[in-house]
N, C-alpha and C positions, 0 to 999 in steps of 0.2 A: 485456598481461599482465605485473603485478609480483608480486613477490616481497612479502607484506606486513610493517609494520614495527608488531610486535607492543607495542612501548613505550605504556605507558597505553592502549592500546586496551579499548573499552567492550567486547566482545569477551569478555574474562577474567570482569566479572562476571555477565554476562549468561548465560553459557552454564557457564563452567569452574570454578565457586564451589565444585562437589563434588569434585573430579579435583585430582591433588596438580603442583602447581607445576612439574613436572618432565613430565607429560603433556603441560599447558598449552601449554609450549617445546617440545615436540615436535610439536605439532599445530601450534602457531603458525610452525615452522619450515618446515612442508610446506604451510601454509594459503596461496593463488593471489587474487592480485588482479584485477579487471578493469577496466576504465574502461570506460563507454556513454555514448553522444552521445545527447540527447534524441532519442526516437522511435525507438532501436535497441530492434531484440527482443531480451532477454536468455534468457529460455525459449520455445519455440514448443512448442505441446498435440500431443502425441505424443512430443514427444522421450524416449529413454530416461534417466530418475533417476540422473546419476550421483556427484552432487556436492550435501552440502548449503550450503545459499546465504544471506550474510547481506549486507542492504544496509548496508554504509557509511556513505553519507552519498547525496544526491540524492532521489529522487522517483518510484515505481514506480506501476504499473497492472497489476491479476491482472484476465486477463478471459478469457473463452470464446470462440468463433467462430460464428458461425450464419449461416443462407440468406442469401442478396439479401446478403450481404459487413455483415450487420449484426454486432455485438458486443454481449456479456452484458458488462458490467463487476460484476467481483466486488466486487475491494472498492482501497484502494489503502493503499500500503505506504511506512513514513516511515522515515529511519534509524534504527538499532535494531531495526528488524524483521527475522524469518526470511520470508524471500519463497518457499520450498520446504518449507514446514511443511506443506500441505495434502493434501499425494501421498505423504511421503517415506515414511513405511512403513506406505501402504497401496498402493500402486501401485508399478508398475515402470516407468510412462509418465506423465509430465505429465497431467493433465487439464483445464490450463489455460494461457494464454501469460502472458509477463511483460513488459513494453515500458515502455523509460525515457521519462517524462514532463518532467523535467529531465538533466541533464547527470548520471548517478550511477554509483557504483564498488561492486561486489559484494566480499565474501572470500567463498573458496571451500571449502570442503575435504570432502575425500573422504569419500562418505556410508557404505562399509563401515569409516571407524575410526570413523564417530559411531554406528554401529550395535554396535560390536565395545565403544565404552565404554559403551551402555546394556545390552549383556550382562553385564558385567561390573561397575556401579555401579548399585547398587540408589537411590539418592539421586538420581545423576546422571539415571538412566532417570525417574526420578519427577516433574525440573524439566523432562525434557521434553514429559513428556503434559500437564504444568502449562502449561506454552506453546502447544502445539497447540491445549488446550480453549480455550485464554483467545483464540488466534488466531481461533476458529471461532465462540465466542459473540460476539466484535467483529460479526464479519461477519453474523449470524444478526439481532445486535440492531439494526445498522444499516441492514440491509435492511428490519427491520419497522416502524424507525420512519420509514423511507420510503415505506412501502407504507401505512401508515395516516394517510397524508396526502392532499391534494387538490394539485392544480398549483402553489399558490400559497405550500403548505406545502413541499412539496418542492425546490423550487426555492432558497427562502429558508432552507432547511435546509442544502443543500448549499454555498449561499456561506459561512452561518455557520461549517460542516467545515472551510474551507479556511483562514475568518477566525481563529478558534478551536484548532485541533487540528494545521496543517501550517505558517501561516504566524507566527501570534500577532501578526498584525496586522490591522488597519482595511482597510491598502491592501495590495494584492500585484498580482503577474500573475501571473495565470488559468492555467494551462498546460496545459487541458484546452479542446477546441472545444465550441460551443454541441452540434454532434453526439454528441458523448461524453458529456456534459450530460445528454443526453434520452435514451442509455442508460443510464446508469447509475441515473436517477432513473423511467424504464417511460415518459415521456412521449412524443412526436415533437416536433420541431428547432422547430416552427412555433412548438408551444408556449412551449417556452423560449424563445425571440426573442422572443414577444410579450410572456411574464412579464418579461424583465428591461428592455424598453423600460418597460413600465408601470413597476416599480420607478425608475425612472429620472424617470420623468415626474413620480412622487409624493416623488421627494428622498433618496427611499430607500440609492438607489447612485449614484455618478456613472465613468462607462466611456471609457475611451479605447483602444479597440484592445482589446490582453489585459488592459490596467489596468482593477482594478477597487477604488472607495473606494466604505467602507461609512460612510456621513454621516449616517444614522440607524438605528443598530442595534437600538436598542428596539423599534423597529417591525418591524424585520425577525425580531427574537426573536419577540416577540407574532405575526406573522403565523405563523413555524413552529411555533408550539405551537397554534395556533386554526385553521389550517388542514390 
């Protein structure tokens, strides 16, 4: 736990664009750092709301809990993202967990002064219902456009997500298992092992471990949209 160091921090515009300078330094004076080691729980589903949460910098996972130890993956959260938008004032308890998929650092700060400034800033109150919808249709839309796919679309959809949207590259590593894979995309494990050996066989990707190169993306485009 550090003390954050509010200098250029994306922070100010993101959130404090309504609120006068002198809030900003007050909030930012009291606002708590974290550091999480890949695979730490940063939220666990129940905990009580106490703090609103903004990631840093790293790589998050909102998911659910369910029977047989399987998991719902909501959706996942990049820097810049509020990761406790989805509970924070409508529940008193999580309804979901948060678990770092890279190495990533939260700011914290106390959710009765961000509730005390949407009482009191009509603007500021208004960029954050703006944030919440826009959080919630992310996740509504990218659910649907996984759900109106077949194995082969889905699959090649969600490499695209990482290729595209988290890493802006061809090649990265994976930071998620084939299991996480096949939750978050409604599939089982088999499937996605089979999907991406076939990709693989047809040139498509080339895998080494978590490394994964995308060697022909065209095709992988055209398969997510046709399948």
């Amino acid at each position: 736990m550090d003390k954050c160091n509010c200098n250029g921090c994306e922070l100010k515009s993101l959130f404090f664009q309504n609120v006068s300078p002198q809030v900003v330094e007050s909030i930012c004076d009291r606002k708590v750092q974290y550091d999480y080691k890949k695979g730490e729980v940063i939220i666990r589903e129940g905990d009580e709301i106490k703090d609103f949460i903004y990631l840093k910098n790293g790589l998050v996972k909102l998911y659910r809990s369910g029977s047989n130890d399987k998991e719902q993956i909501i959706c996942f959260a990049l820097p810049l993202d509020f990761v406790s938008l989805l509970s924070i004032f409508s529940e008193n308890r999580y309804k979901y967990s948060v678990a770092a998929l890279e190495n990533s650092t939260t700011c914290n700060i106390r959710l009765d002064e961000v509730k005390t400034l949407a009482e009191q800033n009509g603007k500021f109150a208004l960029n954050m219902m703006q944030k919440i919808n826009g959080a919630s249709d992310r996740i509504i839309i990218d659910s649907l456009e996984v759900k109106q796919k077949r194995l082969l679309g889905r699959v090649a959809y969600f490499l695209l997500y990482f290729s595209n949207t988290v890493y802006h590259s061809n090649t990265f590593d994976l930071p998620v298992s084939r299991k996480e894979i096949a939750e978050y995309i409604g599939m089982t494990v088999e499937n996605v092992i089979r999907t991406l050996s076939d990709f693989r066989k047809d040139g498509i990707i080339k895998t080494d471990g978590v490394r994964i190169e995308i060697s022909d993306k065209e095709s992988l485009v055209r398969i997510s949209e046709y399948n």
